[in-house]
C-alpha positions as CSV (number, residue, x, y, z in Angstrom):
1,X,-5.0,3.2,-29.7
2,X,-2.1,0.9,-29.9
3,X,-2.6,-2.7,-29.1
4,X,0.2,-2.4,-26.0
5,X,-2.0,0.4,-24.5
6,X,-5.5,-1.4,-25.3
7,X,-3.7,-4.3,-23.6
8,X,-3.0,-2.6,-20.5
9,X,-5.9,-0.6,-20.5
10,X,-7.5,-4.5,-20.0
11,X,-5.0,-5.4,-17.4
12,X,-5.7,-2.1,-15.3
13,X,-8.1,-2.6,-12.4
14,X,-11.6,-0.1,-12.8
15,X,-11.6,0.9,-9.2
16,X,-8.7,1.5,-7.0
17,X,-9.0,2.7,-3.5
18,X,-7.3,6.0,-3.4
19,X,-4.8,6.2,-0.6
20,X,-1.2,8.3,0.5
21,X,1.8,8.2,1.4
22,X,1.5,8.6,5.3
23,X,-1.4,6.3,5.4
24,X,-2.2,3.1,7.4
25,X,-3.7,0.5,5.2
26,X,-4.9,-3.0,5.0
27,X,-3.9,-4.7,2.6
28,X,-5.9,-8.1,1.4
29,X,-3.8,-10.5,-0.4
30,X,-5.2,-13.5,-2.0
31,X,-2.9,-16.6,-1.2
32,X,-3.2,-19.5,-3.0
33,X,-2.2,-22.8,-1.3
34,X,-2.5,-25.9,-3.5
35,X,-6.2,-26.0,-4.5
36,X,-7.8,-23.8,-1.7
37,X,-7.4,-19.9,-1.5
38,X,-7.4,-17.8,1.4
39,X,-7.0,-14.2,2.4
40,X,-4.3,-12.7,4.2
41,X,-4.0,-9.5,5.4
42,X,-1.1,-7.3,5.5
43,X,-1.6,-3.9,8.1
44,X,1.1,-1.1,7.9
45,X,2.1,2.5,6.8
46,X,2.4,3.0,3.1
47,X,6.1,4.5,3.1
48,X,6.3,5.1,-1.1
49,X,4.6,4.6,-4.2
50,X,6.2,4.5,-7.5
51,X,5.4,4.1,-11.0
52,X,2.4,5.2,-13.0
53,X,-0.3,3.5,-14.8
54,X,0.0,-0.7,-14.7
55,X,3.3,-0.6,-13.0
56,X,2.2,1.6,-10.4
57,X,4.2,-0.3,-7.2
58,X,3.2,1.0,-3.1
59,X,5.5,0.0,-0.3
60,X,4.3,-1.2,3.1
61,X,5.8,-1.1,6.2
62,X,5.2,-3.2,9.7
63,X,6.7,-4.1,12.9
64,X,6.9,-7.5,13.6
65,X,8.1,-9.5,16.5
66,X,10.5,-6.1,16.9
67,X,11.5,-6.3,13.2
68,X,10.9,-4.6,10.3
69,X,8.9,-5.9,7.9
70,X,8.4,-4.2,3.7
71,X,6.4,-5.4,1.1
72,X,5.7,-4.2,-2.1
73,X,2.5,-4.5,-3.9
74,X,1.8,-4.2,-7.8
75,X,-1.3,-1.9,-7.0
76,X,-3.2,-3.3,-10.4
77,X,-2.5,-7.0,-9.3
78,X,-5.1,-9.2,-9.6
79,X,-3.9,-10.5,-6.5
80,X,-4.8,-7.9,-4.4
81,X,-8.4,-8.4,-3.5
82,X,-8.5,-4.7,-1.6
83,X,-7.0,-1.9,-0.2
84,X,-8.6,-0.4,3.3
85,X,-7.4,2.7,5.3
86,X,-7.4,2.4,8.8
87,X,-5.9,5.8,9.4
88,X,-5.6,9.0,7.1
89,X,-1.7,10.5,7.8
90,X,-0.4,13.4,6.5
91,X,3.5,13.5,5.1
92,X,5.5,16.3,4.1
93,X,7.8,13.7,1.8
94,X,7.3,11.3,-0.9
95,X,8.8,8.8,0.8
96,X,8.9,8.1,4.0
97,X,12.7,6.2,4.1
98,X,13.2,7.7,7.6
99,X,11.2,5.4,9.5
100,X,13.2,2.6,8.7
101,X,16.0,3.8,11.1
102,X,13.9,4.8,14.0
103,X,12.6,2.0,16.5
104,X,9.7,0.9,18.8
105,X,6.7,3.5,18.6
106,X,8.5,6.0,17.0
107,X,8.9,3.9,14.0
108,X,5.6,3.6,13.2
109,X,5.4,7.7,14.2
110,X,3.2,9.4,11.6
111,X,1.1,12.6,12.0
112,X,-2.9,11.5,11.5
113,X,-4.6,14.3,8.7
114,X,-6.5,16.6,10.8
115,X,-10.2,17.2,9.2
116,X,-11.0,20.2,7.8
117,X,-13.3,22.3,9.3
118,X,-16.6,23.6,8.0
């Protein structure tokens, strides 16, 4: 093994809550503020993910105050203290650019995953 791969082998977190495109999440970032670090929390649909491996990237998208509001997580950042799913959705895209020109409810439109019957 190479030492670039053994290197971000180390970097890599061991377990990574496994979420879509579609998805609502939670997102738990640690803020630090001087000395003291807090939590913050970050709700919204997951609207992409890119990259593979340690530079795997996942988008976020909110309504706020009536405005639109992306962020983009490093998903292996040690910043990141967790990932939660409020609500399993179901896409038929990769990336869910569309919602950004809709408004109100319909912006935050997306079909919940239906599950399968036994």
């Amino acid at each position: 093994m190479s030492i670039i791969a053994k290197i971000n082998q180390e970097q890599m977190k061991k377990e990574v809550t496994a979420f879509n495109v579609g998805d609502s999440v939670r997102v738990h970032t640690i803020v630090k503020e001087g000395e003291k670090e807090r939590v913050q929390i970050f709700t919204g649909i997951v609207i992409g993910r890119k990259g593979t491996l340690l530079s795997a990237t996942f988008t976020v998208r909110r309504i706020s105050y009536g405005e639109g509001v992306e962020r983009v997580f490093p998903l292996h950042s040690p910043r990141i203290a967790k990932v939660e799913v409020e609500t399993a959705g179901t896409a038929r895209r990769a990336k869910l650019n569309y919602l950004r020109n809709r408004k109100g409810k319909s912006a935050m439109a997306v079909r919940e995953k239906v599950a399968a019957k036994a």
